[in-house]
C-alpha positions, 0 to 999 in steps of 0.5 A: 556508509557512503553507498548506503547514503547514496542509496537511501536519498535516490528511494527517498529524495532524489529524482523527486520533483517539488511537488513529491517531496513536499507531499511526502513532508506534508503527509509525514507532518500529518502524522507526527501533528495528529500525535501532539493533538491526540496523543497515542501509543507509541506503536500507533505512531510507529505505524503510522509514520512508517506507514505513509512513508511506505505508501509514497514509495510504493507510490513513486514505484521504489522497491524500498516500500518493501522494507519500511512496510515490514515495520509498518505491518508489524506495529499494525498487526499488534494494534489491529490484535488489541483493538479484536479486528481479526480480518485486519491481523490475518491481511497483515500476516499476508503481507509479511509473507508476500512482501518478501516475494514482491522484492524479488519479482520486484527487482526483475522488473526495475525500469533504469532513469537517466538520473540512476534511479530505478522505478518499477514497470507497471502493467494494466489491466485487461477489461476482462481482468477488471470484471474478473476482479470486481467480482472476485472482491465483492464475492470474497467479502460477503464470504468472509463477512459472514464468517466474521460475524461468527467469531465475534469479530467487530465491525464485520462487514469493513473488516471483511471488507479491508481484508479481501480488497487488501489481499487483492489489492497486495496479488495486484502490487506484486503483480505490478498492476497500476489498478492496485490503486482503485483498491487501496482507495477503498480499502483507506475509506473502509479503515477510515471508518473502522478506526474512527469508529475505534478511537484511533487517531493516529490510524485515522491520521494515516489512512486520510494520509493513505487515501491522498496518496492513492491519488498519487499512485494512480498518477504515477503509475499510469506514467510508469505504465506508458514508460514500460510501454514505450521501451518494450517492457510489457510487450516483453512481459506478455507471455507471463502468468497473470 
């Protein structure tokens, strides 16, 4: 019992500093204040608190994120079904399988700090990766627009939207890309809009939670990725597959 204590305030509070730990009370505050207001389901709260406590692990680049975020795509999955958002429930159902492969290539790349805790070591991309993947992206949501609009499914265009950024957006978290974070900002804007349009509130509550946090991200990235750097992490990396 003692390790697992240990263990769960070095992902989640130690090794944070003021300014971390209060981002993550406020964002979790957020949530549970958006319930009392604009009372929800259950479930919607479930994911919503699991989901931004999941996004300010990844975020500080603790491999923790992985086991929170199986609670958070769960409850997603059976919302995004009822409210017939189907490019959402296929992005979930993704997720779950390549969560699991994340944590164990993940945990080959953990970066040790001087306080025990451990960080992953992040990448960055290439300018030809950049080109690479805007189009991929934008190509990959017309297609898949186009082909939500014959099933019936709502909203089309942003689910197509949310889904294609959110797969790519996920290869790029597995991957260890610090880019990752350009594409969830867009990706929260998107569903901002697609459960404000829905009603949903504590979704909503969440994504504005998720979007500040992309902010966050990208910082904390971009010094993980000078960190990896700096102790000859990537350097080592250079011969792996993209």
């Amino acid at each position: 019992m003692e390790k697992i204590k240990k263990w769960l305030l070095g992902e989640v509070w130690e090794g944070y500093s003021l300014f971390e730990k209060l981002f993550l009370i406020g964002m979790l505050l957020l949530q549970i204040v958006v319930f009392f207001i604009m009372p929800d389901s259950p479930i919607g709260v479930i994911s919503g608190i699991s989901g931004v406590l999941s996004v300010v692990l990844c975020a500080k680049g603790k491999i923790s994120f992985y086991y929170v975020g199986f609670i958070q795509t769960i409850s997603y999955l059976y919302l995004a079904w009822n409210a017939k958002f189907y490019g959402e429930v296929i992005e979930n159902l993704f997720y779950l399988v390549t969560m699991v492969m994340g944590i164990f290539m993940w945990k080959k790349h953990m970066i040790q700090n001087a306080d025990g805790t451990k960080q992953v070591a992040a990448r960055k991309f290439t300018p030809l990766q950049w080109l690479g993947s805007i189009v991929i992206s934008v190509l990959g949501t017309i297609g898949m627009g186009f082909a939500l609009t014959k099933i019936g499914s709502a909203q089309a265009y942003t689910d197509a939207a949310t889904n294609v950024f959110a797969i790519f957006g996920q290869i790029l978290m597995i991957k260890r890309f610090k880019e990752q974070w350009i594409w969830w900002l867009l990706i929260d804007l998107f569903c901002i809009k697609l459960w404000f349009v829905q009603g949903n509130w504590s979704m909503v509550a969440m994504y504005v939670a998720w979007t500040a946090n992309c902010i966050y991200g990208w910082y904390t990235w971009s010094k993980l990725n000078k960190k990896a750097e700096a102790i000859g992490e990537i350097a080592l990396l250079e011969g792996e597959a993209a």
